[in-house]
TILOGU-480791 format. One record per residue (C-alpha): x negated, z negated, y. Coordinates in Angstrom, 1 decimal, padded with zeros to 4 digits. Layout:
BEGIN
SITE,X,Z,Y
...
! end
This chain:
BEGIN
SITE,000.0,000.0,000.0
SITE,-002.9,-001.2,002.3
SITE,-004.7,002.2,001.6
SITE,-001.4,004.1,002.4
SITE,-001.1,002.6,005.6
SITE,-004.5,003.0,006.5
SITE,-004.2,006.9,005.7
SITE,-001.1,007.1,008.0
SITE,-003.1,005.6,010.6
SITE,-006.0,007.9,010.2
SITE,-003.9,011.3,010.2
SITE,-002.0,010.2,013.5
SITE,-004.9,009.4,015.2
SITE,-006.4,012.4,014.1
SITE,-003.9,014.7,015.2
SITE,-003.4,012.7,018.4
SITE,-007.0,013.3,019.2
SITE,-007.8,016.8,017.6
SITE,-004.3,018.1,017.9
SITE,-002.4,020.5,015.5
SITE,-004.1,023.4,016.6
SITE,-006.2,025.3,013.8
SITE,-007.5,028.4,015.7
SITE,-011.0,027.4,017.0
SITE,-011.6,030.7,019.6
SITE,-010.3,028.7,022.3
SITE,-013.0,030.5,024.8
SITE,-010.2,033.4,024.6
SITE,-007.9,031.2,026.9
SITE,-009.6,031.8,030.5
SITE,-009.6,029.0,032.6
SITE,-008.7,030.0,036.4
SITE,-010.4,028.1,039.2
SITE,-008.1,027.8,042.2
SITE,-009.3,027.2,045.1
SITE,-009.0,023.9,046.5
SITE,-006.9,023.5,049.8
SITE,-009.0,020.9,051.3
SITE,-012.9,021.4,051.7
SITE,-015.6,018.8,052.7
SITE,-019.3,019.2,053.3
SITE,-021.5,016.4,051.9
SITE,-023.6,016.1,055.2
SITE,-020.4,015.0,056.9
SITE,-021.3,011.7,055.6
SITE,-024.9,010.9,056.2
SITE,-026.9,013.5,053.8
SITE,-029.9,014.8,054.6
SITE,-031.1,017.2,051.9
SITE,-035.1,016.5,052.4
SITE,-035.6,015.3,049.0
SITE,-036.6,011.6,050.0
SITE,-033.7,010.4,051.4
SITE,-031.4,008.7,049.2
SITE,-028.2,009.9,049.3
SITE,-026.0,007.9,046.7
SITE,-023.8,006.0,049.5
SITE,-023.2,009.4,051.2
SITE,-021.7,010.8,047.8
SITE,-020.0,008.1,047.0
SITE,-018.3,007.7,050.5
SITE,-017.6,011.7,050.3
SITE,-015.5,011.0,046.8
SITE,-013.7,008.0,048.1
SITE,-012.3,010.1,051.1
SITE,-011.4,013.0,048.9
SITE,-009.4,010.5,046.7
SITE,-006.5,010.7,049.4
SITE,-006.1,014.6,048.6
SITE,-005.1,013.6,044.8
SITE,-001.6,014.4,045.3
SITE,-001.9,017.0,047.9
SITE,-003.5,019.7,045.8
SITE,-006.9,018.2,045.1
SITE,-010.4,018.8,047.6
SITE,-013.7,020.6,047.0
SITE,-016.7,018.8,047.6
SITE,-019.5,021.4,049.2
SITE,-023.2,020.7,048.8
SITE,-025.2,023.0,050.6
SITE,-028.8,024.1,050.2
SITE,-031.2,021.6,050.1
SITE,-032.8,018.6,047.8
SITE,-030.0,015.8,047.6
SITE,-031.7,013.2,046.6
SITE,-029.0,010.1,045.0
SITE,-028.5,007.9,042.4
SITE,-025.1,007.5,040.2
SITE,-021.7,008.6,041.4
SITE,-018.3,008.9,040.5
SITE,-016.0,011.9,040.8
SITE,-012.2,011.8,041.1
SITE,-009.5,013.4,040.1
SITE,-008.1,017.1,041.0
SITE,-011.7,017.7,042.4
SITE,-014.2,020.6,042.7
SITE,-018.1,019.8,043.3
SITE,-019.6,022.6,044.2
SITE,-023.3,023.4,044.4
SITE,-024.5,026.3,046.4
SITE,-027.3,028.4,046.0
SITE,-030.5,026.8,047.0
SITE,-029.0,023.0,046.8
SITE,-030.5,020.7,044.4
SITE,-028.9,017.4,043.2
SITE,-032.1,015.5,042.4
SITE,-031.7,012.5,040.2
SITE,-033.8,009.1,042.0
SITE,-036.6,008.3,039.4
SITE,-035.4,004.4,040.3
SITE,-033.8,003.1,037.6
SITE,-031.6,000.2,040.0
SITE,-030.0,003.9,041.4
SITE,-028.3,004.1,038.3
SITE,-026.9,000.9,037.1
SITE,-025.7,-000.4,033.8
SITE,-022.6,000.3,031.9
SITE,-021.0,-001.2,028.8
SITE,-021.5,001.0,025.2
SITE,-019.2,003.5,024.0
SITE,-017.0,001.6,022.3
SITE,-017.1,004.4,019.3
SITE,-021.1,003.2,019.0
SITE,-020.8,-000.4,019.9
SITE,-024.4,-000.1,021.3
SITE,-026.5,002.1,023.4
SITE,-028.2,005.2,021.4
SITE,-031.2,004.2,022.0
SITE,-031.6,000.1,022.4
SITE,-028.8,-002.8,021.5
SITE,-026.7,-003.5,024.6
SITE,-025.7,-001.3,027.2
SITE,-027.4,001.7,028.8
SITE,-027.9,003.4,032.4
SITE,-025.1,005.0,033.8
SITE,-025.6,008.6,034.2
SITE,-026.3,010.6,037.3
SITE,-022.6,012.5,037.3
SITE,-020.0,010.0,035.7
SITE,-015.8,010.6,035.3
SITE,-013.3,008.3,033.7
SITE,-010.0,009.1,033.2
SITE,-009.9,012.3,035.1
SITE,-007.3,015.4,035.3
SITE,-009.1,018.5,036.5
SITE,-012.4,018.4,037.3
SITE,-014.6,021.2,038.3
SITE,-018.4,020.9,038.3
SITE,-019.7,024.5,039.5
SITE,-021.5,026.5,042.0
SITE,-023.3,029.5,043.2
SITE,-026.2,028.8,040.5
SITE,-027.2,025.3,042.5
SITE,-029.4,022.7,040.1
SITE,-029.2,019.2,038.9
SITE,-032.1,017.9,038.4
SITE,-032.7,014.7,036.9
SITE,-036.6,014.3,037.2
SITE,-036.9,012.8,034.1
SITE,-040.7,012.7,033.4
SITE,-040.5,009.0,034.9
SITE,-037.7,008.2,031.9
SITE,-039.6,010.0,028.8
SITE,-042.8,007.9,029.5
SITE,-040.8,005.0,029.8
SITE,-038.8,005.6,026.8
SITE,-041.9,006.5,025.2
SITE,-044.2,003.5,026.4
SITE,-041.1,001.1,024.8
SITE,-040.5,-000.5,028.4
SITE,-036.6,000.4,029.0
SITE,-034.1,-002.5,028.6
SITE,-031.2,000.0,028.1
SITE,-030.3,003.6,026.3
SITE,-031.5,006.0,028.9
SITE,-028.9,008.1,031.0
SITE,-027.1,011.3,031.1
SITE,-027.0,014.3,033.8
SITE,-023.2,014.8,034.0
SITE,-020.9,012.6,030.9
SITE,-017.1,012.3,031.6
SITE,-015.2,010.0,029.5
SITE,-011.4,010.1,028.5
SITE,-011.0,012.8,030.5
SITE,-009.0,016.3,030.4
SITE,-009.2,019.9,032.1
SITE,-012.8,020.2,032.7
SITE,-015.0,022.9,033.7
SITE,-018.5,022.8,034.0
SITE,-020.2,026.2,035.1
SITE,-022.7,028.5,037.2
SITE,-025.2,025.8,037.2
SITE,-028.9,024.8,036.3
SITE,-029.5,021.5,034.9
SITE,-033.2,020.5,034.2
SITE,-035.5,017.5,033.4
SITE,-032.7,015.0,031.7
SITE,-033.2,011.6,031.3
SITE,-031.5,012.3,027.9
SITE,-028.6,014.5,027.5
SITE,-027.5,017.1,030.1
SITE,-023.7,017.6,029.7
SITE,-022.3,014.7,027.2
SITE,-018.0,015.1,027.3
SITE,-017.1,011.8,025.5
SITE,-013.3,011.2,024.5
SITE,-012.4,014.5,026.3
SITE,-009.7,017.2,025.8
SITE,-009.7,021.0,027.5
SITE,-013.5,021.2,028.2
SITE,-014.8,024.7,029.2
SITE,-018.5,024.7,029.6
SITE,-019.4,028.8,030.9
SITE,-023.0,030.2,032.1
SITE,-024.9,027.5,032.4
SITE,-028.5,026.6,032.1
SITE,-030.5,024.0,030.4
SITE,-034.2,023.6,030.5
SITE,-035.8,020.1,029.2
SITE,-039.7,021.0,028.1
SITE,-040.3,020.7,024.7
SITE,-042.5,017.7,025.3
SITE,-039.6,015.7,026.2
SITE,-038.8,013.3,023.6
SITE,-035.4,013.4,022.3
SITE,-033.7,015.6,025.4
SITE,-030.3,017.1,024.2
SITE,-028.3,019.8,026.0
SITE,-024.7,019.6,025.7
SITE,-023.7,017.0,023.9
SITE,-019.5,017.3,022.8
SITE,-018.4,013.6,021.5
SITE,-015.1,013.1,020.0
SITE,-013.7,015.4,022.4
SITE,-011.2,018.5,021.5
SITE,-010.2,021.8,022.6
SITE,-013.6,022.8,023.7
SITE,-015.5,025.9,025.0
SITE,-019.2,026.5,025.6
SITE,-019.8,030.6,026.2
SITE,-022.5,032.2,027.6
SITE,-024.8,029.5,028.2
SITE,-028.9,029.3,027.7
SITE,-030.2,026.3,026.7
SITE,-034.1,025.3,026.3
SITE,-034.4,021.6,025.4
SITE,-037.2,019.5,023.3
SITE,-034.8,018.3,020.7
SITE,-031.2,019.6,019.9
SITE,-029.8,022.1,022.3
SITE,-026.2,021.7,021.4
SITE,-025.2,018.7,019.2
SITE,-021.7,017.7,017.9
SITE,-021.3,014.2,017.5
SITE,-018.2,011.4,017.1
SITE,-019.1,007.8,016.5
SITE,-021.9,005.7,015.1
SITE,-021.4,003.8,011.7
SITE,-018.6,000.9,011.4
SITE,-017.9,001.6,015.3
SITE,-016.7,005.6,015.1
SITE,-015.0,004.8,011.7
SITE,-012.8,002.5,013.1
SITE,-012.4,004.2,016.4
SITE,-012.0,007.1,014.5
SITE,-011.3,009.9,017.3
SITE,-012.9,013.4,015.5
SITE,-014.5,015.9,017.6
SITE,-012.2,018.9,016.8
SITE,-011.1,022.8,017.7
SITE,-014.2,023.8,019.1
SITE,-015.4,027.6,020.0
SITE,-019.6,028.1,020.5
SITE,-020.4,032.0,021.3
SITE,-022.9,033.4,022.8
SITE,-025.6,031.2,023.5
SITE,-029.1,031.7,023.8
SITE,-030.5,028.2,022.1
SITE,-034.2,027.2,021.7
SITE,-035.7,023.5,020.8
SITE,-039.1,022.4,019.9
SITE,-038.7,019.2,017.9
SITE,-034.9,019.1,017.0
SITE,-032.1,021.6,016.1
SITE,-030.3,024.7,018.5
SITE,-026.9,023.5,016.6
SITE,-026.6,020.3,015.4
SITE,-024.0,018.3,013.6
SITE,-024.2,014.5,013.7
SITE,-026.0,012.4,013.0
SITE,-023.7,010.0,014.7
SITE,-019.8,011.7,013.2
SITE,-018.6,008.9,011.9
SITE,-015.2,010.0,013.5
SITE,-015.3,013.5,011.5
SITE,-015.8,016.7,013.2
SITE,-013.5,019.8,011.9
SITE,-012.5,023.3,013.3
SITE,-015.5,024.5,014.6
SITE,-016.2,028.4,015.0
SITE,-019.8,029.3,015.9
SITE,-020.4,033.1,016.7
SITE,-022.9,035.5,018.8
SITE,-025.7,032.8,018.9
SITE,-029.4,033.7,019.5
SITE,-031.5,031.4,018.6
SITE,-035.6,031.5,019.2
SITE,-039.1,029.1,018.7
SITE,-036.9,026.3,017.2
SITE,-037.8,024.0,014.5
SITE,-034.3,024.1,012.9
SITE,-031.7,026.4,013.2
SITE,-028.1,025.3,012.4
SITE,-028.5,021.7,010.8
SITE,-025.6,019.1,009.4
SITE,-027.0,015.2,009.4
SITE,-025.3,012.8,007.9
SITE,-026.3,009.8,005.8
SITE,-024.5,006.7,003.7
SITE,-022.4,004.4,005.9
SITE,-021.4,007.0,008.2
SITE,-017.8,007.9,006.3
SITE,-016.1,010.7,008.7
SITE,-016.4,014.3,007.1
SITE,-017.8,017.6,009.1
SITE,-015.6,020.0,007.6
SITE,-013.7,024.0,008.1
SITE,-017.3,025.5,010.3
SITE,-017.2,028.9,010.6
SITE,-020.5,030.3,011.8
SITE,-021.1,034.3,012.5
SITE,-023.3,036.8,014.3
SITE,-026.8,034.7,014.3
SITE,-029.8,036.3,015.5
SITE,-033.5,034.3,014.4
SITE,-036.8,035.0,015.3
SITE,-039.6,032.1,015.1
SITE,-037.8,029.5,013.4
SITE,-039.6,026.8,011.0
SITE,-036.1,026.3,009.0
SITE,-033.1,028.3,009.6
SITE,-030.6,025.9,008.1
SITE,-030.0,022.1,006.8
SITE,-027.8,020.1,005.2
SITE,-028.7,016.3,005.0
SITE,-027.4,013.3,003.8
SITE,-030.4,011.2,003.9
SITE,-030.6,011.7,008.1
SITE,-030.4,009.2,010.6
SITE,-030.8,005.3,011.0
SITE,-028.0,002.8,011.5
SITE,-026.2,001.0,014.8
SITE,-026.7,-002.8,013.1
SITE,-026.6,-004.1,009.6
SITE,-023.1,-004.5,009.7
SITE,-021.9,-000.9,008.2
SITE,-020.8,-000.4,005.4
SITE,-022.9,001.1,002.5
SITE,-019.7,002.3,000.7
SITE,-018.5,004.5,003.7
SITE,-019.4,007.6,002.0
SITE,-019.2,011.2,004.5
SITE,-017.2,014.4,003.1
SITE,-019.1,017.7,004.3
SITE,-017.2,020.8,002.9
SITE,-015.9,023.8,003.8
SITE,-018.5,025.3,005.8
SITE,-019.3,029.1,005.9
SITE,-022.2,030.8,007.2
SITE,-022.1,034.5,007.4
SITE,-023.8,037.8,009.1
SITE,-027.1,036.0,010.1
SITE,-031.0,038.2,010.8
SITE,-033.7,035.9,011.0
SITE,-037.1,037.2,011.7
SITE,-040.3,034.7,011.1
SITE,-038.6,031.9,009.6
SITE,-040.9,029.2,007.8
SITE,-038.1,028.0,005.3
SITE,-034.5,029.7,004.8
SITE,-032.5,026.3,003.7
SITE,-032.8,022.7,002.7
SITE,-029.5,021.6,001.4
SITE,-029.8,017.6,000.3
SITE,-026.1,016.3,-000.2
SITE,-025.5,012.5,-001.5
SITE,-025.2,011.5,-004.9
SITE,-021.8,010.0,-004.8
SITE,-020.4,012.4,-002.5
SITE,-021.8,016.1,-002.6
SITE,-022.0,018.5,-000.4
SITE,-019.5,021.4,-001.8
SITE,-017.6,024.5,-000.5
SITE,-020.7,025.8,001.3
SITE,-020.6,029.6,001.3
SITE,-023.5,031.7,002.9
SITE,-023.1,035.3,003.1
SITE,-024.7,039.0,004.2
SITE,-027.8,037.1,005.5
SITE,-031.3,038.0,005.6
SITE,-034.4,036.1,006.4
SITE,-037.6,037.5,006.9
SITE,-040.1,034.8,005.0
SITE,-043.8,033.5,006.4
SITE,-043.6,031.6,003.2
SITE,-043.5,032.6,-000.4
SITE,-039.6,033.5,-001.7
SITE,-040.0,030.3,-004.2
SITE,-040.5,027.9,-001.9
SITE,-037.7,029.5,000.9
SITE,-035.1,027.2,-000.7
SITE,-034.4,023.8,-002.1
SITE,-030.6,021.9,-002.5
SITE,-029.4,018.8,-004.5
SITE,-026.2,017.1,-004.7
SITE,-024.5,020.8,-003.3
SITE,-022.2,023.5,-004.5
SITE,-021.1,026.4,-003.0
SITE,-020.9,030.2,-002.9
SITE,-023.6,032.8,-002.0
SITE,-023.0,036.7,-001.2
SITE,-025.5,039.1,-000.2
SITE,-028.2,036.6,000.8
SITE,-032.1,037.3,000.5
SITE,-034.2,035.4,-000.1
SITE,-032.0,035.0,-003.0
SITE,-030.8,031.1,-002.6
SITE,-031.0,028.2,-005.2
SITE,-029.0,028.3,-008.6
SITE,-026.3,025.8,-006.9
SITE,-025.2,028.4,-004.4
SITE,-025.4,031.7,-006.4
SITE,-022.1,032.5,-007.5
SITE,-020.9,035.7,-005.9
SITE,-018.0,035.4,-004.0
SITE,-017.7,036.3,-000.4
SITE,-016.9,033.5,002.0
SITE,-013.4,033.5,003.4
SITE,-013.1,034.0,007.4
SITE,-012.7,031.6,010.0
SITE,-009.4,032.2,010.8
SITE,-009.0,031.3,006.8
SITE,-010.2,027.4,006.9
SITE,-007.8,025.0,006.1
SITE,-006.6,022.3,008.2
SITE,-008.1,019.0,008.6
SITE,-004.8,017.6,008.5
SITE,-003.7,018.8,005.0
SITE,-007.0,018.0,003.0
SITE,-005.8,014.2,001.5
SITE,-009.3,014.0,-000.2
SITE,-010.9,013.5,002.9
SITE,-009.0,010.9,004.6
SITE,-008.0,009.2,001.8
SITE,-012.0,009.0,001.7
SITE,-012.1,007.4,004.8
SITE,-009.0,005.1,004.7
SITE,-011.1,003.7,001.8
SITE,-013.7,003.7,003.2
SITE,-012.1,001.6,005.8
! end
């Protein structure tokens, strides 16, 4: 009775947060950007765009004024050309910040500009250190219609000063993001740079309708553990067109840590990736997890580039996660330079405290990987599921990898079962029964595979 109640639970949450929306091309539905009917410029309080004044009170008195044009058809928020020098700010609803060409939002390499928040309660710490972490640069909660864009301007969040402190151990808290919203809906993020994160560029946490178009991302590969865009238990997203250069994973999927994103168990769902142009030194271009303890599902991947990387597309996951990553649909991938084109993992990733539970065992199925040229890859796949719950349903097709290693060594799985079709290097015996993969617009939904949640109900 207990377990049927919790699975009752889980499916309503799940299709509260993901919706019951199957078809993942969601970039298809074109967001229009109104203009708004009430314009400020950001030097109208105070700012001086010389790069050493600080600039924080000047935003943040700029956002408080535009509040009073909630209900009257939202503002725009103009930054002109310059170097805007600030610490952390908060936007507001039914608003528009817009960069222009030639302005620079420079990130204060102060730490006290940025101030300390509470964890995500779907991690119950910070990322990086127990406790809280720095509040990022950019920061919305709870916000309708937000539009972060411009005439190509930059954020730039100097973050040289945070990788040698995160690297010399001398932070007290998780470093911070460029731009995160939380709980939020209808947001756009476009025709922007963003360089130099502290840690992730664009992180949407909690967040429905997100449309992320033509931007850039640049962190060297040096940097220890920069991410790029960073979707987190959010649904109904769109990245398109967007080139991103980062030193660990350039776009990562992620939904809870451990006990914390079981039980706050919001999925990150219905999401549509195409043409990117994705590179990273030390991580993954497309990552999945390691933190998906909520589940992520419905994802369609298509018209990606992806160049000098150390892995290509990669799924982490590890005991005492629970969650599932499940129905992927990834097409039209273009390699060259890679050390491993793709991974599966079970044995990935460390955990929040010791209080998770060993038993909470993650699904990965359903996951098809077809039409892929890879030029100068080191290894074609490790697949490593888990013992007591493999990997299965993985189904690779018309691929073809051009080898710097011998075939016999391009190759190694465990604990996996799947399909293969027209693949060389041929792959291993686990994943050699011919049968082509099914499409995307083919994958189940989440919401009618029992197996899995009744995996995580019990798990729970």
């Amino acid at each position: 009775m207990l377990v049927a109640l919790l699975l009752l639970l889980s499916l309503s949450r799940a299709i509260e947060a993901g919706g019951e929306e199957s078809d993942a091309r969601l970039c298809d539905s074109k967001v229009a950007l109104d203009p708004r009917p009430h314009s400020v410029s950001i030097t109208e309080f105070g700012a001086v765009g010389d790069g050493k004044t600080l600039n924080t009170i000047a935003f943040q008195n700029a956002i408080f004024y535009l509040k009073s044009f909630v209900d009257k058809g939202g503002a725009q928020l103009y930054v002109p050309p310059g170097r805007w020098l600030t610490g952390s700010f908060n936007l507001t609803n039914h608003l528009t910040l817009f960069l222009e060409k030639g302005a620079v939002v420079v990130g204060s390499q102060d730490p006290t500009h940025w101030g300390v928040v509470e964890p995500l309660p779907s991690y119950g710490r910070g990322i990086e250190l127990p406790g809280g972490r720095y509040r990022s640069l950019i920061n919305g909660y709870m916000l309708d219609d937000v539009v972060i864009t411009g005439d190509n301007g930059t954020i730039d969040g100097q973050g040289s000063a945070w990788w040698g402190w995160f690297t010399d151990k001398s932070l007290n808290y998780s470093r911070p993001h460029l731009v995160e919203l939380v709980s939020s809906k209808s947001i756009v993020v476009s025709n922007l740079t963003f360089l130099n994160a502290p840690a992730y560029s664009v992180h949407p946490v909690y967040c429905s309708d997100v449309h992320i178009q033509n931007i850039s991302v640049y962190a060297p590969p040096e940097s220890p553990f920069t991410v790029g865009i960073a979707p987190d238990s959010s649904h109904n997203v769109c990245i398109e067109d967007c080139t991103v250069r980062t030193g660990y994973d350039s776009i990562t999927l992620k939904s809870g840590w451990d006990e914390y994103g079981i039980s706050y168990h919001v999925p990150t769902s219905n999401l549509h990736i195409r043409r990117v142009h994705l590179e990273s030194s030390t991580g993954s271009t497309i990552a999945f997890g390691s933190e998906m303890s909520g589940g992520i599902s419905h994802v369609h991947i298509e018209e990606a580039q992806i160049y000098h990387s150390f892995t290509g597309v990669d799924f982490r996951t590890t005991r005492g996660r629970g969650g599932f990553i499940t129905d992927i649909s990834i097409t039209d991938l273009d390699m060259e330079d890679v050390n491993r084109a793709f991974r599966a993992t079970g044995q990935w990733g460390t955990h929040a405290d010791d209080n998770f539970d060993p038993l909470a065992l993650p699904v990965v199925s359903r996951i098809s990987i077809c039409d892929v040229a890879g030029r100068h890859i080191a290894q074609a796949g490790e697949f490593s599921g888990i013992m007591e719950s493999p990997f299965t349903d993985l189904c690779l097709s018309n691929i073809t990898l051009s080898l710097d290693s011998e075939p016999s060594d391009s190759w190694t799985c465990s604990d996996v079962s799947g399909y293969s079709y027209l693949v060389s290097p041929e792959p291993c015996t686990q994943l050699q029964t011919g049968k082509p993969c099914v499409n995307s617009s083919s994958l189940g939904s989440i919401h009618d595979q029992g197996h899995i949640n009744t995996g995580e109900a019990a798990a729970m």
